[in-house]
N, C-alpha and C positions, 0 to 999 in steps of 0.2 A: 790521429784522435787518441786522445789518452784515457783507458776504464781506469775508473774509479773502484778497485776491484779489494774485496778486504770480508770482514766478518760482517754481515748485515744484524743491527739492532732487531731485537723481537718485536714482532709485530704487539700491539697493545689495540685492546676495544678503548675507542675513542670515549670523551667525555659527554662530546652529545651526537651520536648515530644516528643515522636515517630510519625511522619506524617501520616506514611506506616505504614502497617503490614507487619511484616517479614514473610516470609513459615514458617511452626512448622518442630522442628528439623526431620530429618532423623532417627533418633534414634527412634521416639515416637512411639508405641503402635498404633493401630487403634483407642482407645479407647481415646488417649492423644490425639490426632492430633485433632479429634473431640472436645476437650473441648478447645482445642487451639483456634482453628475457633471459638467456641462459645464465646470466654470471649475478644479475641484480640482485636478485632474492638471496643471492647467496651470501655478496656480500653485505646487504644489511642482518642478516641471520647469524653473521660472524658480530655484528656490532663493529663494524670496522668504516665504514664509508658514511661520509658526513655531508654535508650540502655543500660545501668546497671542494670535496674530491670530486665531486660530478663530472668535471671538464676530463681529471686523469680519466676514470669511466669511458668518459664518452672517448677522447684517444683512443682509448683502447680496440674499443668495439669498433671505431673508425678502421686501424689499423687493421683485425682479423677479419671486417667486412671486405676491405681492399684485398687481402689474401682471398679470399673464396671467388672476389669481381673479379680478380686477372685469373684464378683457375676456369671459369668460366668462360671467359675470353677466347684462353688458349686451348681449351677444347672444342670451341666454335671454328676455329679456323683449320685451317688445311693439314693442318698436321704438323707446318712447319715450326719449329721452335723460334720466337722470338727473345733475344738478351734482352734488350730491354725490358721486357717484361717481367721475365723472372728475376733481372736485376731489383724490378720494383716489387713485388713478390717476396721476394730475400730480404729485402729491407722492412717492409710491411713483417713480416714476419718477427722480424728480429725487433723492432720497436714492442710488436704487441707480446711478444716473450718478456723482456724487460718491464712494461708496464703491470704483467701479467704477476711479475714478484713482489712489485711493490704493494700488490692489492691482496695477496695471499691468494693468489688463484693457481698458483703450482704447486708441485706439490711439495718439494721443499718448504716453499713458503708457508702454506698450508701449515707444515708439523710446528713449525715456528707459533701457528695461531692456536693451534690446538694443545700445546702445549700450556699456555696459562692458565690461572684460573681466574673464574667467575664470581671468584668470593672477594668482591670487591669493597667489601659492606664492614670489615675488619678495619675500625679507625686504632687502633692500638697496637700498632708494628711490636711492641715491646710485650704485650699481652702475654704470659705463658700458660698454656693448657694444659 
């Protein structure tokens, strides 16, 4: 598999943001629903998440749901460690890491958001003050 590994572009508040949060789907997990609530409000309060990124969103929260259902799992059972599990664990993990940058939900990513400004309202690039 080859990363695509390099300088990420700065994150930018979108042209038309989500105002609202939406419910988390019906389908989600207890476990998804919860990371829904935890990460939504935040990313519409950055102005970043649009009625298309919903599905990345929803991935995500799929994927950190999946991390918390196999913890769950394997602390139900016997003690014994199963690979496969935490093979799918590991992977769940590392998906919702990844998707977790693209949405400015680490904290890297984050200083990337916080980093610009809000003063979007300047039509005069050349203006001098």
């Amino acid at each position: 598999m080859t990363h695509l590994r390099g300088v990420k572009p700065a994150l930018s508040h979108d042209r038309d943001p989500l105002t609202k949060a939406p419910p988390a789907p019906r389908y989600f997990s207890a476990f998804a629903k919860a990371e829904w609530s935890r990460v939504i409000s935040r990313l519409i309060e950055d102005r970043i998440i649009t009625k298309a990124d919903l599905g990345g969103v929803e991935d995500f929260c799929l994927a950190r749901g999946l991390v918390r259902e196999i913890d769950a799992i394997m602390r139900d059972d016997s003690g014994a460690i199963d690979l496969k599990l935490v093979r799918a664990q590991d992977k769940a993990m590392q998906t919702a890491r990844q998707l977790a940058a693209e949405y400015g939900l680490s904290p890297t990513s984050r200083a990337r958001v916080g980093g610009r400004d809000d003063d979007d309202d300047d039509t005069n690039p050349l203006d001098v003050r």
